[in-house]
N, C-alpha and C positions, 0 to 999 in steps of 0.2 A: 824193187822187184815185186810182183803179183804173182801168187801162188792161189790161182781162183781152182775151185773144185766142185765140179756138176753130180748132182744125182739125174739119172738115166732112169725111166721107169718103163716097163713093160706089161701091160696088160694084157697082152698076146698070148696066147695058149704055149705058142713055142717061142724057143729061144731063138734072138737077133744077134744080126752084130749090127754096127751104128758106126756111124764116122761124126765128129764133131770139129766145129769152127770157132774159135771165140776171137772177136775184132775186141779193140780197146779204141775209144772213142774221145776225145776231149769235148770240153764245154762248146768248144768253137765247131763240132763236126768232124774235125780231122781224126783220121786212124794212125793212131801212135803205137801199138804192140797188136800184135796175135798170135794162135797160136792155134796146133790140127793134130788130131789124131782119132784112134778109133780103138772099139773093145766091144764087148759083147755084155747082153743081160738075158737073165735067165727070164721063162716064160710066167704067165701064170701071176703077177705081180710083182715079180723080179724086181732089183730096183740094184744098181750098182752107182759108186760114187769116182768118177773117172780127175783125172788130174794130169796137166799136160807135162811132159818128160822132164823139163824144167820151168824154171818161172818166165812169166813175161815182162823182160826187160821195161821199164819206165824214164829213162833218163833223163834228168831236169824234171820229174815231176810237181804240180804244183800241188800244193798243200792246202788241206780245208781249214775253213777258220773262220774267228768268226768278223762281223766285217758291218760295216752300218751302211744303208743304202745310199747312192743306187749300188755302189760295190757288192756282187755277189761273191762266195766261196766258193772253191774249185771244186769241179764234181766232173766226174767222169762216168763213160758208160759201157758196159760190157754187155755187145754183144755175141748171142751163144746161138749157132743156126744147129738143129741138128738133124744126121739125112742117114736114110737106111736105102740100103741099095741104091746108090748114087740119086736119090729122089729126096726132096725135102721134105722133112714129116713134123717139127715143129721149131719154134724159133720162141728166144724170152731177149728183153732188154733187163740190166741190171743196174741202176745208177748205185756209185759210192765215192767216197774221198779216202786221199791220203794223207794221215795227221797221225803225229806223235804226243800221246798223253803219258801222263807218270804223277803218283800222291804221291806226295812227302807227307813222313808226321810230322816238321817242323814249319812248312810252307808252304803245305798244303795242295791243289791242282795243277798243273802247269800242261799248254796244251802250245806243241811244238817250242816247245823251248823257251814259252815267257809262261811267268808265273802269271796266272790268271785266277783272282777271285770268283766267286760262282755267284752270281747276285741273280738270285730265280724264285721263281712262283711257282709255288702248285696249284692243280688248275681242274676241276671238273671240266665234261665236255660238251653245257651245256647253254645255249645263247637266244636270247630273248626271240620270242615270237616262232620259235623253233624245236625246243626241247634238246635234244641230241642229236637227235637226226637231220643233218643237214649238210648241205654238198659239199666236196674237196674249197671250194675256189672261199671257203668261209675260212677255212684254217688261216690262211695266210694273212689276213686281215687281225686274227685272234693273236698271230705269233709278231706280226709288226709294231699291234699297237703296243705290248708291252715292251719292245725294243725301245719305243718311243720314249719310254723314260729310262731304259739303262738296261733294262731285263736281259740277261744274255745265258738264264736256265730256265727250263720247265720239266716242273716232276710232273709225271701223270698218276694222277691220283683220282682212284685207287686199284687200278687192274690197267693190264695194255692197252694204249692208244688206239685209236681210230689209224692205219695205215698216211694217208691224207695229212695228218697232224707232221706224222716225222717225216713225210718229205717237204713239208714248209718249211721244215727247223733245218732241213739239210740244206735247200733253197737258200733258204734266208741268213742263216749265221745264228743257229742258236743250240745250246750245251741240252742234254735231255738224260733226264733221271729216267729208265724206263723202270715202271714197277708190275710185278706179280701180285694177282688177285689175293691168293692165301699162303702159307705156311704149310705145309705137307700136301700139298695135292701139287706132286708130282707129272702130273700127267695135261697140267695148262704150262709148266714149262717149258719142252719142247714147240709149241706151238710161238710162245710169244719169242723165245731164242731166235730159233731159224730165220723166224719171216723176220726179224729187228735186224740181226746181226751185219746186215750190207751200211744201215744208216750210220751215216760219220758221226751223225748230231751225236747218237746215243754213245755216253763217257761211263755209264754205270749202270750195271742192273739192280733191280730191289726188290728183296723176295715177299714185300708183307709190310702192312701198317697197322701200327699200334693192336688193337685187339685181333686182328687178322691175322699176325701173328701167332697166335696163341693156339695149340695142341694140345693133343690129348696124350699126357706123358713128358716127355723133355723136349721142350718145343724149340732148344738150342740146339740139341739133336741131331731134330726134323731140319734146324734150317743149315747146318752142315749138310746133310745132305742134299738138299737143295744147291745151295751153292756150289758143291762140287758136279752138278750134274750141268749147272750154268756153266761152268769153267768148258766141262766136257763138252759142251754145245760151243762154245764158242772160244775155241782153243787160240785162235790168235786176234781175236779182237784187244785184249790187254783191258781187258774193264775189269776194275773191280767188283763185286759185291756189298750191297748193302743193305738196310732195313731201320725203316721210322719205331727202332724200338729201345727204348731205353734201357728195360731187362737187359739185354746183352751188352752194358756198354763195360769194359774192365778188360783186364789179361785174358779173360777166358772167353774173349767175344768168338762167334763163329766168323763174323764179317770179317772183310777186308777193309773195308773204309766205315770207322764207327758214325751211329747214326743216331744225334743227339735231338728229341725229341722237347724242343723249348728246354725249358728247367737252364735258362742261359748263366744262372748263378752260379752252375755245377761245372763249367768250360775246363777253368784253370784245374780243380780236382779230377774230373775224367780224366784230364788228359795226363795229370800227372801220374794215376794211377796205370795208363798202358801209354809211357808218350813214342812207343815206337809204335802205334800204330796208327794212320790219317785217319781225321775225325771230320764232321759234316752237321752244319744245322742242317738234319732232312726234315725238318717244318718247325715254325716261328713265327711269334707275332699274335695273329688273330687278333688284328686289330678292327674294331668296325667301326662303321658310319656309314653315313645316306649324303645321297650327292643334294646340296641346298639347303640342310638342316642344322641348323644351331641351338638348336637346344633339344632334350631327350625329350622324346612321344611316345610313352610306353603303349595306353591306350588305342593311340593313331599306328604304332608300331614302327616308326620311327629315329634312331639314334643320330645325334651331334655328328657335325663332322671335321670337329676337333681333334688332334689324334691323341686320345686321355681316354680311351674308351675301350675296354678289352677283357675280357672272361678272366677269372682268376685262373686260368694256367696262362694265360697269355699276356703280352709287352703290348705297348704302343710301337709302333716304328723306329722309336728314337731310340727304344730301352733294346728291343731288341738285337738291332743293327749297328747302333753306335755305344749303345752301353751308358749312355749320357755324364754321369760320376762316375763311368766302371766302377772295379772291383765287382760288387755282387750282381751288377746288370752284365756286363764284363765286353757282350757287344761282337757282333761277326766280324765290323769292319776293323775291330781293335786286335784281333786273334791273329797272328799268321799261321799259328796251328790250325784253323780252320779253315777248310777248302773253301767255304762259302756259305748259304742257306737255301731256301727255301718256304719265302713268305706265304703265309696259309689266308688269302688266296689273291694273286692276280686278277679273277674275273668273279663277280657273285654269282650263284647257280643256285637252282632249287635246290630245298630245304634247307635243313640246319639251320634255323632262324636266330640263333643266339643275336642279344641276350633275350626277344622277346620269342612269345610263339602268337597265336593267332591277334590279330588278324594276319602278321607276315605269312609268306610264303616262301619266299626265298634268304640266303643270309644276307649278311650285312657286310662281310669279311672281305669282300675286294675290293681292289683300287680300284679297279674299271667296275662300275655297275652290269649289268648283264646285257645292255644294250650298248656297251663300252664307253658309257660318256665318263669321262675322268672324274672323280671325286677331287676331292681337294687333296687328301694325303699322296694321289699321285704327284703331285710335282715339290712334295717332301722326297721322294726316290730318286726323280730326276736331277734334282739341285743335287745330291750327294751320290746316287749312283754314275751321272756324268759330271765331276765336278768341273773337268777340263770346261765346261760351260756355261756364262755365267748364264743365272737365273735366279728371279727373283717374283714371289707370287704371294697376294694378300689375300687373306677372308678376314671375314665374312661377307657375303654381297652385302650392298649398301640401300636396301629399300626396308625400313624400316619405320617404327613411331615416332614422335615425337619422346623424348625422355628416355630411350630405349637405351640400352649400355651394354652390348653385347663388345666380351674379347676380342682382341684383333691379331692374328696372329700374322708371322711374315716367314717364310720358308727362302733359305737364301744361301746361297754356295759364297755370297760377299764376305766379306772382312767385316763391314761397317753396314746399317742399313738405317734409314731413315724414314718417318714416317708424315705425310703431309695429309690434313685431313682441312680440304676445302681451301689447298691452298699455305697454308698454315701450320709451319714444321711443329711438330709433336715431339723432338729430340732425337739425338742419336745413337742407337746402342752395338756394340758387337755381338756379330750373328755368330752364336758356337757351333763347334765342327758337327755337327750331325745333331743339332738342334734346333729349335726356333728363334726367334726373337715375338717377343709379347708387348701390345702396346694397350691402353687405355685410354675410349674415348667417346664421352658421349656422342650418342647418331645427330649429324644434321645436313639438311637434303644437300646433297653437290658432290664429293669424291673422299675416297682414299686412296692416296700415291706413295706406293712404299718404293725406294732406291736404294741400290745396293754398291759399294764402294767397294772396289776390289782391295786397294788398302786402308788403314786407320790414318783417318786425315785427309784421305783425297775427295777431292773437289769433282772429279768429272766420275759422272755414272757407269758401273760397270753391267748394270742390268736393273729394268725398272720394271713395276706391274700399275695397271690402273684399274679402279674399280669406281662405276657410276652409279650415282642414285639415275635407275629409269624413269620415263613416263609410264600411263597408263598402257595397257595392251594396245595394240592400234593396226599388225597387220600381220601374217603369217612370211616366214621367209624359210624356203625349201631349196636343199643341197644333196649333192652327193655325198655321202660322210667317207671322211679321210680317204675320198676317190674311189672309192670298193664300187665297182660295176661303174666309171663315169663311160667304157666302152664295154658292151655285154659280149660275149664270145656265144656266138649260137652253135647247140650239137653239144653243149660241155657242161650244161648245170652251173651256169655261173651264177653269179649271185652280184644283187646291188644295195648298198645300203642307202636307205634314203632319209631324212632327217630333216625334221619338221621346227623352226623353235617360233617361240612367240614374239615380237618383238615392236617395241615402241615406235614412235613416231622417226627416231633418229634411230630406229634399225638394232638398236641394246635389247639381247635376250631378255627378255620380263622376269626375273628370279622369282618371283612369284604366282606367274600362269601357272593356271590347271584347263584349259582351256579344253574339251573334248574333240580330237582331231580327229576328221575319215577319210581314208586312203582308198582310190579308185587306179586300179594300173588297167591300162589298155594296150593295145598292139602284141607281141605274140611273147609277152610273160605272164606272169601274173604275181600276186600277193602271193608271200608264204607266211606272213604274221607282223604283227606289230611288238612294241616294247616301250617302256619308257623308264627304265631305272628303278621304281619306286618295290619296294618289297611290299610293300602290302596292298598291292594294284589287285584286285582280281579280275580286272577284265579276261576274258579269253585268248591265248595266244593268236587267236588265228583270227579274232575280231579285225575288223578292219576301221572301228572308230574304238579308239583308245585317250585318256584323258594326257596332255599333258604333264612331267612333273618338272616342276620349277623351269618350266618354259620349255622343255626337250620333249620330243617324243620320236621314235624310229621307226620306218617299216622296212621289213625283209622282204626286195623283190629278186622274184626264183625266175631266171632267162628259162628260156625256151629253144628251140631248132631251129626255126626259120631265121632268118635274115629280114630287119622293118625295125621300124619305130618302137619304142617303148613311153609311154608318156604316164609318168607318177601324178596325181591331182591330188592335195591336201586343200579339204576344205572345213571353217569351221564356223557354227551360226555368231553373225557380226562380222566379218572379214571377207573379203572378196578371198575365192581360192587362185590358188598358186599352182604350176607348175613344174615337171624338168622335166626335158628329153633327154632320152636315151639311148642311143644307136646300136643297135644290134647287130654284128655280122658275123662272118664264118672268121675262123684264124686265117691269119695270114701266110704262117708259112707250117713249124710241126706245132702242133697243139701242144699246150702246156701239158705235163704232168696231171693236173689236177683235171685237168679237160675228161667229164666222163667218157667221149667218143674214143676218144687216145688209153683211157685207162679206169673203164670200168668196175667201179665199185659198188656203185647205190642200187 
């Protein structure tokens, strides 16, 4: 049953009456419930909140949820015509789901009826060659890729999303922490309630992070009242309350769902001290690294991208998530008391350069670098966040010195993994549950073959990685990245990623190019900025020649209105330049969501 309820507003000097319509809509177009009636609103700014006599039946409805592509979540849409004196005077579409959440303190989130861990990132809103500002059709790329390796939360951190974000996560199938700028300013509450409260995605609201939190006076208080004003705002949404603060973790917490800020050693004690109340890693980890870099660069501004590397409040990934020896690591994925986490962060974003500061600019703290290319501890989350599939992934690349002796690590959901360097087994060892395996071995030019054995003792592979020593640099090879704009939508702000890497004679990314790329788009888009990963890049966002890092570099190309060609050109002195075309046309049939034409926001 749907119990939907319109505010009516009237700016009119005198009082109306109004007749209202609301259709219910499924994914597919079809009108499944409606419902009519009418009332009046006072003049003047009047504003009455109407509600139809009973609810709109739903029968068999399908439930939101979350789902791995191409499977989308059920979303439905309401809409609301509304007409004064038999005339139409305004109309709103409403997308939402219907899903059943519930915390346990002993088992934490369960969403329709299966218990569901929270394995999520919190995420600044900020993407190379772009800053912040950047169209709807970018989100959804931002909310896939980390699906790519298991991701199924995202906190917004640290004030309300961009609109555009939580309809990706409704779209697409993912869990959303929404959080509150501060602690007693009551008065950004209602704004981020209301406009949130239709998104299925969103399972929690969050009044405040770490010092944001903090008042003047009893800032446990402040956030009772806060959270009762959430509750009053959104009386049957069933979300709890929460907050990245450790101050309040115990008996006397104001939260609903305690909100465990690292200090992973504390798990088994918080919880003992209030175990009837659900607990949450709401941020964890701050582990860093740079994507190609094996060994620390403080100077160059650089960090390893081993996962051994992390501020003293922070875990590696392993201590964090898995607990490695538990007890005092103790571990999210080991807790059933714990809903989940909230790794600090999914994507890099300006500042916060820990652990160096200049020459960086940006941090070091995500898996995906800012122009999304994977770092290597990504597919540490993927092996253990999806274990149902096997995977198995070696570093360090393999273009090195003679003599050189860099670690070699193997990230592997197998049983057993084995390492072959040039051909020539290195031994076999067992890969631990939320760990690595470690091999040693001097560099010499030809490969590393790590193989992962689904049991101890099997013979046939259950998932392999290869890694080649390259030739020299030898020619440019330009893509669509992860298909983001391979068709541009003209009229909608769409957006393309295009991605440049350097590559040998036999086509292998050069792990070692810095080659200086320049991007020329023609036909009716243009450049919105480049990126390449690197934190301590200062090129200009919006340059259009940018150095490659360890072979990668990306441009942001921004569609246009018309209907024509798009042609990206990456050129760089030494290389013949490269091309992609891009086809640009109108939608086909309703515009997407993110389509500005259909749903202007920018």
């Amino acid at each position: 049953m749907l119990s939907p309820s319109v505010d009516v507003w009237n700016n009119a000097t005198a009082a109306s009456s109004f007749s209202l319509t609301l259709t219910v809509y499924d994914a597919s177009g079809a009108a499944v419930g409606s419902a009519s009636g009418s009332g009046s609103v006072a003049g003047g700014g009047g504003v009455t909140t109407w509600s139809p006599s009973s609810p709109i039946a739903l029968p068999g409805a399908a439930l939101w949820h979350l789902v791995d592509a191409p499977l989308k979540p059920a979303l439905y849409t309401l809409a609301v015509a509304l007409s004064v004196g038999g005339a139409p005077v305004d109309a709103q579409n409403v997308t939402f789901g219907i899903r059943r959440t519930r915390w346990s303190n002993a088992t934490g989130f369960w969403l329709n009826d299966v218990n569901t861990k929270i394995l999520g990132t919190a995420n600044h809103q900020d993407f190379a060659g772009m800053g912040v500002a950047f169209p709807d059709a970018l989100q959804r790329h931002r909310v896939a890729k980390l699906k790519q390796m298991g991701v199924n939360g995202w906190r917004t951190a640290h004030n309300p999303p961009t609109p555009g974000l939580l309809d990706a996560m409704d779209e697409l199938g993912m869990v959303c922490w929404d959080e509150n700028h501060r602690n007693g300013q009551e008065d950004q509450v209602p704004l981020l309630i209301l406009r949130d409260r239709n998104h299925p995605s969103v399972v929690i609201w969050s009044i405040c992070n770490e010092v944001l939190c903090n008042t003047a006076g009893d800032s446990a208080a402040a956030a009772s009242k806060m959270s009762a004003l959430m509750h009053a705002l959104d009386p049957l949404g069933m979300r709890p309350v929460s907050a990245n603060q450790n101050g309040w973790v115990g008996p006397k917490t104001p939260l609903d769902v305690q909100g465990f800020d690292y200090a992973t050693s504390n798990y088994d004690n918080w919880h003992a001290e209030a175990p009837w109340i659900p607990s949450i890693s709401s941020e964890t980890s701050s582990a860093v690294s740079d994507r190609g870099e094996y060994k620390n660069d403080p100077s160059g501004g650089h960090v390893q991208a081993y996962d051994n590397q992390y501020p003293g409040w922070g875990q590696s990934a392993e201590q964090a998530w898995g607990g490695i020896g538990e007890k005092n690591n103790q571990g999210i994925l080991t807790r059933p008391f714990i809903s989940g986490g909230w790794t600090w962060t999914g994507w890099d974003y300006k500042g916060e350069p820990t652990p160096y500061s200049w020459p960086d600019i940006n941090s070091h703290f995500g898996i995906l670098d800012i122009a999304g290319f994977e770092k290597d501890r990504f597919w540490w989350y993927a092996a253990w966040f999806i274990p149902s599939k096997p995977l198995t992934f070696v570093l360090p690349h393999w273009n090195w010195n003679a003599g050189d002796n860099y670690p070699i690590w193997v990230y592997s959901n197998a049983a057993e993994v084995e390492l072959f360097v040039n051909d020539v087994s290195q031994g076999r060892k067992p890969s631990p549950q939320y760990g690595h395996v470690e091999f040693a071995a001097p560099f010499s030019p030809g490969s590393l073959r790590a193989v992962g054995y689904a049991t101890p003792g099997a013979t046939m592979p259950a998932s392999s990685a290869l890694v080649n020593t390259t030739g020299a640099p030898a020619a440019l090879a330009i893509s669509v990245k992860d298909g983001v704009g391979a068709t541009l939508l003209a009229g909608c702000s769409d957006v393309a990623l295009v991605q440049v890497f350097v590559v040998d004679k036999n086509g292998l990314v050069v792990p070692t190019a810095n080659n200086t790329i320049t991007f020329a788009v023609t036909g009716p888009a243009k450049l919105g900025g480049t990126g390449n990963g690197d934190p301590a890049c200062h090129t200009n966002d919006k340059d259009p020649a940018r150095p490659a890092f360890h072979g990668k570099v990306l441009a942001v190309v921004l569609g246009g209105s018309t209907e024509g060609q798009v042609q990206v050109t990456a050129s760089a002195d030494g290389f013949d330049p490269v091309t992609v075309t891009i086809q640009q046309q109108a939608p086909q049939s309703v515009a997407p969501t993110w389509c500005y034409a259909n749903n202007p926001r920018l």
